[in-house]
N, C-alpha and C positions, 0 to 999 in steps of 0.2 A: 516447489510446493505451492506457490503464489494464484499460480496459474489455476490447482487443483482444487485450492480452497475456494477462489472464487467462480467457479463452475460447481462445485457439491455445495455450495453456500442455499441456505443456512445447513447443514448439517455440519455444526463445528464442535462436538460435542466430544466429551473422552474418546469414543470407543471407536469415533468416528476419525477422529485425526489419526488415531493408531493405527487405523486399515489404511490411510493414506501413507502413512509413513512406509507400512507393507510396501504397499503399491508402488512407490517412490524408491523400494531398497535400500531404505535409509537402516539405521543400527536402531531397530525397535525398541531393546532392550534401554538405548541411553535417552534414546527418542520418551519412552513411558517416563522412566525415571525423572528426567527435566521437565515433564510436563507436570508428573504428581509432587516432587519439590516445588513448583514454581519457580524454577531456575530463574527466567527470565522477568519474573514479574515487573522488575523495579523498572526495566525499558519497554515493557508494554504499558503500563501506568505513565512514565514519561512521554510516550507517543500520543498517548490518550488524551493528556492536559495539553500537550499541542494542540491536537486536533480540534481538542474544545475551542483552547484560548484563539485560533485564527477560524474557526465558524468552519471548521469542515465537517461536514455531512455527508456530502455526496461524492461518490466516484464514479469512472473519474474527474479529479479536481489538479489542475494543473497551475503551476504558477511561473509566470515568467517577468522579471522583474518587476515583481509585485501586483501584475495584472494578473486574477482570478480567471482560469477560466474552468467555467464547468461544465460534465458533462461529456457525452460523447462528442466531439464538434469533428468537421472533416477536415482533412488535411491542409484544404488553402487556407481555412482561418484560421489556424493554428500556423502555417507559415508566414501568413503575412502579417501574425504579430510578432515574429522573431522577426523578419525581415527588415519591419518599422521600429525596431527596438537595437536591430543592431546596426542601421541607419543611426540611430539618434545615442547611441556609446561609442559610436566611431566619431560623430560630430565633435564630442567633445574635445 
């Protein structure tokens, strides 16, 4: 669903998740129902005051031992900070 939301983004709207869910074969029926109860509200509100409380904005936003990185970045810079990060937890 991940994948579907952020290619039809912004269209996240009721009638719009439920054709996705169509699309996806998911159980529409429990799919609607948890959407119109708010099943899940209390861990998308919990995700949210994350996002606030660490400044996230943008995707993607990736963290690797507490180094920010954002944005689309290519693979070697994104390797050669695991590579210097798992140099420097091996050192220990």
């Amino acid at each position: 669903m991940h994948t579907l939301l952020l290619q039809r983004s912004p269209r996240l709207d009721r009638n719009s998740l439920i054709q996705y869910a169509k699309e996806l074969n998911l159980d529409v029926k429990r799919f609607t129902k948890d959407i119109d109860s708010k099943k899940h509200a209390k861990e998308i509100q919990a995700d949210l005051k994350l996002a606030q409380d660490i400044d996230l904005y943008n995707t993607p936003t990736f963290f690797i031992n507490g180094i920010r990185i954002v944005g689309n970045r290519p693979y070697d810079y994104i390797r050669d900070i695991l590579v210097k990060e798992l140099d420097r937890v091996q050192k220990k």
